[in-house]
C-alpha positions as CSV (number, residue, x, y, z in Angstrom):
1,X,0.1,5.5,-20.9
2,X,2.6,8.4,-20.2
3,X,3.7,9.5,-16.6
4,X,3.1,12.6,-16.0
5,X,4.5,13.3,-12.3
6,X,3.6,16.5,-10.3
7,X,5.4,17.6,-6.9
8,X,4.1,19.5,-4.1
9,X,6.2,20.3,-0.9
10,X,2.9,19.8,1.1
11,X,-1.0,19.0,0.6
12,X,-3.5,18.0,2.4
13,X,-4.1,14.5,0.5
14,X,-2.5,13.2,-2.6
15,X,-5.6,11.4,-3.0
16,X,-7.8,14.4,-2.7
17,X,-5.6,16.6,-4.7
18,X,-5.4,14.2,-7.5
19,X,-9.0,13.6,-7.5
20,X,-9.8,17.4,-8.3
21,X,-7.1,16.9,-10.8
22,X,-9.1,14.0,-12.4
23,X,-12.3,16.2,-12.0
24,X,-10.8,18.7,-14.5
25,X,-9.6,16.3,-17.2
26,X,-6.4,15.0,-15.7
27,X,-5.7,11.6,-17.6
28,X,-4.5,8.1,-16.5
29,X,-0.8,8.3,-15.9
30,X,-1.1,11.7,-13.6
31,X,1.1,11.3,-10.2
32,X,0.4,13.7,-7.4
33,X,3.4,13.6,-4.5
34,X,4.6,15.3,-1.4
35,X,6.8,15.4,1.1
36,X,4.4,15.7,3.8
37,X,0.2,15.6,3.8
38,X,-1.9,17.2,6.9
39,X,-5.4,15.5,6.2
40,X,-3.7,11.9,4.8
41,X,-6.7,9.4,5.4
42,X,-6.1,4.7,5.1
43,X,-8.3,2.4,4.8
44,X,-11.5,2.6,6.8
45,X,-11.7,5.9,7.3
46,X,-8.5,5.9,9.5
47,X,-6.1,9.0,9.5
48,X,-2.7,8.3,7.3
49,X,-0.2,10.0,9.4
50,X,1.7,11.7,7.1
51,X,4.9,13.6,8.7
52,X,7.9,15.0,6.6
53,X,10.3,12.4,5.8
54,X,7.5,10.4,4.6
55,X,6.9,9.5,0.3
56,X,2.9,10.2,-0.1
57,X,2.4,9.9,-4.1
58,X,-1.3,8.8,-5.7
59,X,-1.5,7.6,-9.0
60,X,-4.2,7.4,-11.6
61,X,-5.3,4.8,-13.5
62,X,-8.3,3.3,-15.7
63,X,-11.1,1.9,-13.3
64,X,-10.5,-1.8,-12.4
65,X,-11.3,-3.9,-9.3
66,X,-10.0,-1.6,-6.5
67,X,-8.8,-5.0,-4.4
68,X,-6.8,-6.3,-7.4
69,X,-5.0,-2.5,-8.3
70,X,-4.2,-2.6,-4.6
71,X,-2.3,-5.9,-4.8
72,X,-0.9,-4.8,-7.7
73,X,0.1,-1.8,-5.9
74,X,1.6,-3.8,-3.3
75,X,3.8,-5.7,-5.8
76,X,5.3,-2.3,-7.6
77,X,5.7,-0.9,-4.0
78,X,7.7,-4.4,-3.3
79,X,9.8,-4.0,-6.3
80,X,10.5,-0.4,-6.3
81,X,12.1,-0.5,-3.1
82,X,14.0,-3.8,-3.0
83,X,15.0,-2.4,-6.9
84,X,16.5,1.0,-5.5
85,X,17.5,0.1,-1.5
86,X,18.7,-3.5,-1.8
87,X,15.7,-4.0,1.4
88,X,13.7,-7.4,1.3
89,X,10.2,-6.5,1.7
90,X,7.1,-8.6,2.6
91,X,3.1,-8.1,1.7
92,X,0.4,-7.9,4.7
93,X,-3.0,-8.4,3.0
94,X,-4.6,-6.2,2.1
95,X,-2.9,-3.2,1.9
96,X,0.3,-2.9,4.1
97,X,4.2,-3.3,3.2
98,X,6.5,-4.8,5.9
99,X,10.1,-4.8,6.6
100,X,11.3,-7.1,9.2
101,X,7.3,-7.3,10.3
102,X,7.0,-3.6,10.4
103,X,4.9,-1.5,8.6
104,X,6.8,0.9,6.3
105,X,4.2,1.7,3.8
106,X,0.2,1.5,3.1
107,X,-2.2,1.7,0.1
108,X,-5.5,3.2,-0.1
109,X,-7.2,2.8,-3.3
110,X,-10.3,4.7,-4.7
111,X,-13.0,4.3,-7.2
112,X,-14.4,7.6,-9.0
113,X,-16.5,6.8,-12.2
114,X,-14.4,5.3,-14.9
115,X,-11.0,6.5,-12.9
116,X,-9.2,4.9,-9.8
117,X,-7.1,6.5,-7.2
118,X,-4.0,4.7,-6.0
119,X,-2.3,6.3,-3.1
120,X,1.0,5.2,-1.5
121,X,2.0,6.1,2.0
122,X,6.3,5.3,2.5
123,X,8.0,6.1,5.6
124,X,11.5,7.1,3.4
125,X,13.5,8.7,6.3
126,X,10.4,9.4,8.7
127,X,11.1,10.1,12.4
128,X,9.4,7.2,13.8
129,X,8.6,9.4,17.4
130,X,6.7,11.6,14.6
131,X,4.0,8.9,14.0
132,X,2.8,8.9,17.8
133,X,3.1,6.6,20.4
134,X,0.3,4.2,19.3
135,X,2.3,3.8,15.6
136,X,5.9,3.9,16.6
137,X,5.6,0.6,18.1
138,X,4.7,-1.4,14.8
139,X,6.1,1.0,11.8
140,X,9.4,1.2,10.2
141,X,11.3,3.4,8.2
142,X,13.4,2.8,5.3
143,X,16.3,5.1,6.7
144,X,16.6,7.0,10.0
145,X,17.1,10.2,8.6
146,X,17.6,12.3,5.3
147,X,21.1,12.6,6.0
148,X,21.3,8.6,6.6
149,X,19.4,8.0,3.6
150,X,21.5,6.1,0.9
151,X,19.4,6.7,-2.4
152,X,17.1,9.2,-3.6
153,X,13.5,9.6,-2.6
154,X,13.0,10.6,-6.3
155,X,14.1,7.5,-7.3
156,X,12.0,5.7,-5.7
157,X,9.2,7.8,-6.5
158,X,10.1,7.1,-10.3
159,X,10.1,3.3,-9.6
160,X,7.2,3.1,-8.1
161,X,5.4,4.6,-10.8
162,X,7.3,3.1,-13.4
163,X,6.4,-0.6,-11.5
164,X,2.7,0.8,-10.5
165,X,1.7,1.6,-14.1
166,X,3.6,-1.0,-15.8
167,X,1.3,-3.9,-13.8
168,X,-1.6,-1.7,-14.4
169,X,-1.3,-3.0,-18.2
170,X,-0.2,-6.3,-17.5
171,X,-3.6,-8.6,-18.7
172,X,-2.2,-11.9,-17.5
173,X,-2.6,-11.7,-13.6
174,X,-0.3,-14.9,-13.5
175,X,3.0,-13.8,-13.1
176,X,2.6,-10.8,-10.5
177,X,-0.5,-12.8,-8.3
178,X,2.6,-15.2,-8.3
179,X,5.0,-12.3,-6.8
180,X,2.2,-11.1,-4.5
181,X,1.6,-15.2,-2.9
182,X,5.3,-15.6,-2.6
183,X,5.5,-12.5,-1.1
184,X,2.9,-12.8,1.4
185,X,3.7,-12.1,4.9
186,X,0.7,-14.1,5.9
187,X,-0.1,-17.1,4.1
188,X,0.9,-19.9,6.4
189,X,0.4,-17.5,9.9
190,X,-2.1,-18.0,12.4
191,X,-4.7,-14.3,12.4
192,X,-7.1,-12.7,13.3
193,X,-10.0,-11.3,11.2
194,X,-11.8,-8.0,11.6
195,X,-14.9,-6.7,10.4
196,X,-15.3,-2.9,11.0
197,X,-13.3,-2.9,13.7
198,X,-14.9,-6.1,15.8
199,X,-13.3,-9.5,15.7
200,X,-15.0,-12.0,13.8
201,X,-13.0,-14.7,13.8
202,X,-9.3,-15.9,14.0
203,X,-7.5,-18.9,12.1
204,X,-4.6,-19.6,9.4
205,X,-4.3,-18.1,6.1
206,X,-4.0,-20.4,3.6
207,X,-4.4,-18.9,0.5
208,X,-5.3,-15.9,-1.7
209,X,-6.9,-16.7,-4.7
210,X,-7.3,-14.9,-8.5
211,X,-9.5,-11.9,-7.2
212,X,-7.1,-11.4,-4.3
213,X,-9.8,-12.6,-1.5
214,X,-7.8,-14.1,1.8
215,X,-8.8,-17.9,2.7
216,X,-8.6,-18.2,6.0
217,X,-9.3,-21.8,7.8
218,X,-10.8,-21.2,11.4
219,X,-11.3,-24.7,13.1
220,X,-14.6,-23.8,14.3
221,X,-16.7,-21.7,11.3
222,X,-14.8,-23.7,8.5
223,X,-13.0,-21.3,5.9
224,X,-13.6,-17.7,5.5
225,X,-12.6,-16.2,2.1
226,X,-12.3,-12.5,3.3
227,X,-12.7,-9.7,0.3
228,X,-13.3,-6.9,3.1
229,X,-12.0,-6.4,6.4
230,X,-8.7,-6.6,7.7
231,X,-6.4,-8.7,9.7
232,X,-4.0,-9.0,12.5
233,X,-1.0,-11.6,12.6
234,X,-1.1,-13.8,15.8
235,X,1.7,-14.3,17.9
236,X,1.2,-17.7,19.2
C-alpha cells in the first residue's frame, strides 16, 4: 500500500473530506490533514473540537472490523508519538489517548462499503482555553505552544501513518493486541459504563479480549463484555 498524504490549512472534517475523496476513486493509503477542522465530529455523534494547534489527519484503509482498526489506531497513535516526542502514552478504551490521565488525542473510525475511514484528533501545540471550559479540565496537549514545540508536527503526521498503515497489514493480531493490553489505561481500574449516554453499570476492567470487547466484572450483574458504549474511570 503507498501513502499518499494530502494537506489542507483548514476543512471542515478530514473524515468528510476524505470520504468524497474515496467517493471519486481515492485508494487505500490516501491521508487527508489539517491544521484546524470547523465541523470535526467523535464518537457518538459528539462535536471533535478541532482548534489550530491541533493534528486532525484521516486515513483510508481496506474495510475491516471498525473496533479492531480503532485499537489498532490507538497503538500507531501510541507509537508515533512516544517514537518522535520521547512522551509515555496510555490507551483509554475505546478510542482515546492519555498522557498523564489526560486526553490528548481521539479516534473516530468509519465504515463506507468496502473502505474505512480512520480519523485522528491530536492536540500538538493546542491552546487548551481553545477547547472550552467543559474540555480544558480533562485534555492535554503535547506542547504549549508552536513556538514551545520541540519536533515537527509533520513528523508526527508521517509516523502516524507510517505506524497506522503498517498494522493495517499486520495478519497476526498477537503482537500489537499485546501493545494495546499493556498499554491500557484501564484494565485493572474501577469504571463506569455507559450506554448512549445513561449509566448502565459500573465495575473493574479486567480484560479486553481478541475482538477488542472490554470485560468488565460488576459485583452485582456478573461480567459485562462491552463492544459498544463508552466508559468513565472511577476515582475511588
Amino acid at each position: 500500500m503507498q501513502m499518499d498524504i494530502e494537506y489542507f490549512d483548514c476543512v471542515t472534517s478530514t473524515n468528510s473530506v476524505l470520504a468524497d475523496m474515496a467517493k471519486n476513486g481515492a485508494l487505500p493509503g490516501k491521508t487527508v490533514v489539517a491544521w484546524m477542522q470547523t465541523e470535526g465530529r467523535g464518537r457518538l455523534g459528539r462535536t471533535f473540537v478541532s482548534p489550530r494547534g491541533g493534528i486532525y489527519m484521516s486515513m483510508l484503509l481496506k474495510n475491516d472490523d471498525t473496533m479492531l482498526l480503532t485499537a489498532r489506531a490507538g497503538v500507531a497513535i501510541k507509537r508515533a508519538i512516544e517514537e518522535i516526542t520521547g512522551l509515555r502514552v496510555q490507551i483509554k478504551w475505546v478510542n482515546d489517548i492519555l498522557i498523564n490521565g489526560r486526553k490528548v488525542a481521539g479516534i473516530l473510525a468509519q465504515g463506507m462499503q468496502d473502505l474505512v475511514v480512520v480519523g485522528v484528533g491530536i492536540n500538538f501545540c493546542v491552546d487548551l482555553r481553545d477547547l472550552g471550559s467543559e474540555l480544558a479540565d480533562s485534555a492535554a496537549s503535547l506542547y504549549k505552544s508552536r513556538d514551545d514545540a520541540r519536533v515537527d508536527a509533520v513528523d508526527l503526521v508521517n509516523a502516524v501513518a507510517r505506524h497506522m498503515y503498517g498494522l493495517a497489514a499486520e495478519t497476526d493480531n498477537s503482537r500489537w493486541l499485546g501493545e494495546y493490553r499493556a498499554s491500557s489505561a484501564v484494565i485493572g481500574r474501577r469504571v463506569n459504563v455507559w450506554q448512549a449516554g445513561v449509566k448502565t453499570g459500573s465495575g473493574m476492567a479486567v480484560s479486553v479480549d481478541d475482538s477488542c470487547a472490554l470485560h468488565v466484572l460488576d459485583e452485582s450483574k456478573g461480567e459485562m463484555i462491552l463492544s459498544t458504549g463508552e466508559i468513565t474511570l472511577r476515582l475511588d
